[in-house]
C-alpha positions, 0 to 999 in steps of 0.5 A: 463501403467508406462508411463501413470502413470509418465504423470498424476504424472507430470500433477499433479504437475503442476497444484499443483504449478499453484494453489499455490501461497507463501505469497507475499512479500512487499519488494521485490515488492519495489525492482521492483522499486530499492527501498530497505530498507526504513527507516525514514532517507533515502527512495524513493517516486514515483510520475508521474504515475508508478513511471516515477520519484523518489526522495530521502527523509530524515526526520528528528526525529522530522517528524518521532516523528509526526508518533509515536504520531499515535501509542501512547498510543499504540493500544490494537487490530488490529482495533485500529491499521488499525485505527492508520495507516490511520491517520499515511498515511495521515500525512506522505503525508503531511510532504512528500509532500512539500519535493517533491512537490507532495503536490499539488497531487489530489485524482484520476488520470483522473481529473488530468492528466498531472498535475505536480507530479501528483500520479496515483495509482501505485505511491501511492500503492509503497508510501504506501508500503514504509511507512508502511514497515517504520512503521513495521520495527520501531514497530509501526505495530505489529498486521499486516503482510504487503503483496505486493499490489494488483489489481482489473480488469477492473472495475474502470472507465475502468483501473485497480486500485491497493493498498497495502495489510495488513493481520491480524495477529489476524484473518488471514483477510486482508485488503487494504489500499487505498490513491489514492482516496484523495487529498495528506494528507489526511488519507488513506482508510482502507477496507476488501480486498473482499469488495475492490476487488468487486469496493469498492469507497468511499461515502461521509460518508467515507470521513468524517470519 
C-alpha cells in the first residue's frame, strides 16, 4: 500500500512539472544566438535564415534619438505603447538596414529565397527581441513584459512561423510582434497572441494602418 501511495506521489509530481511552465525569458533566448546585452551602442542582427549569419551594430546617439522620438510625449497606456513600438520596429530596420545590408529584405521568405541577407522569420523574431530588450532596458517600454518568441504549427504555408512575445503589465493579455510579413522599415504588426496563433495574415487594411 505504501509503495503504491510513494508511486502516484511521484507520478503526481511529474505531471505537475510537464504542466508548469516558468515565465519565458527574452534574454536567455537570445543567448541561444550568443547574443548578450544588447544595447544601442554594441548589438547583433541576424540575417540569412536562422540566424546562419550575423553582424555587429553601432548606432550612434543621434539614430538611437530617432527611436526616443516614438515614445515622446510619452504613452499613457499599454495601447498607445503597443502602438509606439511598432512604428519604433520599422524605423530601427531602416537605420539598421543600410548598415548590414539587410535593406534590401522583402516581407516573407518564399518569394525571396535565396535572395541576399534575405531575413526568414526567426531572424526577424531575434531582431525584434533585440530591439525591444533595447527599448526596455532604456525606458522606453514600461507597460510590457518582453517574453521569448513564439511559434504556431504547420499552418503557414506549410512551415512553422515564429514572433516575439509582449505581455501587458495592465491586463495580464499578450501580444505578438510580427515584422516578417513587410518589406525592411516598415512598422511592424502588433496582434493578440490567441488571434496570431489561430493563422492571423495581414489584410490590406492592416498594412495601411
Amino acid at each position: 500500500m505504501m509503495r503504491r501511495i510513494l508511486v502516484l506521489a511521484v507520478s503526481a509530481l511529474v505531471l505537475t512539472a510537464c504542466v508548469f511552465t516558468p515565465q519565458p525569458n527574452a534574454r536567455r533566448y537570445l543567448e541561444q544566438y550568443d547574443i548578450m546585452d544588447p544595447h544601442p551602442a554594441n548589438f547583433t542582427i541576424c540575417y540569412a535564415y536562422g540566424c546562419q549569419q550575423s553582424v555587429r551594430v553601432r548606432l550612434t546617439s543621434a539614430q538611437w534619438g530617432r527611436i526616443h522620438d516614438f515614445f515622446s510625449p510619452r504613452p499613457s497606456d499599454a495601447a498607445r505603447e503597443r502602438a509606439c513600438i511598432a512604428l519604433a520596429i520599422g524605423a530601427l530596420e531602416s537605420i539598421v538596414g543600410p548598415l548590414t545590408g539587410t535593406d534590401g529584405d522583402i516581407g516573407g521568405s518564399f518569394q525571396a529565397a535565396f535572395r541576399k541577407n534575405q531575413m526568414d522569420c526567426e531572424d526577424e523574431a531575434v531582431n525584434t527581441c533585440t530591439y525591444l530588450i533595447m527599448m526596455q532596458d532604456d525606458g522606453l517600454i514600461t507597460y510590457h513584459d518582453i517574453y521569448k518568441p513564439t511559434m504556431r504549427g504547420y499552418v503557414l504555408m506549410g512551415w512553422p512561423h515564429v514572433a516575439a512575445v509582449l505581455k501587458d503589465k495592465q491586463i495580464g493579455e499578450r501580444f505578438v510582434v510580427d515584422s516578417w510579413f513587410e518589406d525592411n522599415g516598415h512598422p511592424a504588426h502588433v496582434v493578440p497572441y490567441k488571434k496570431w496563433k489561430s493563422g492571423w495574415r495581414p489584410t490590406h487594411d492592416d498594412r495601411k494602418g
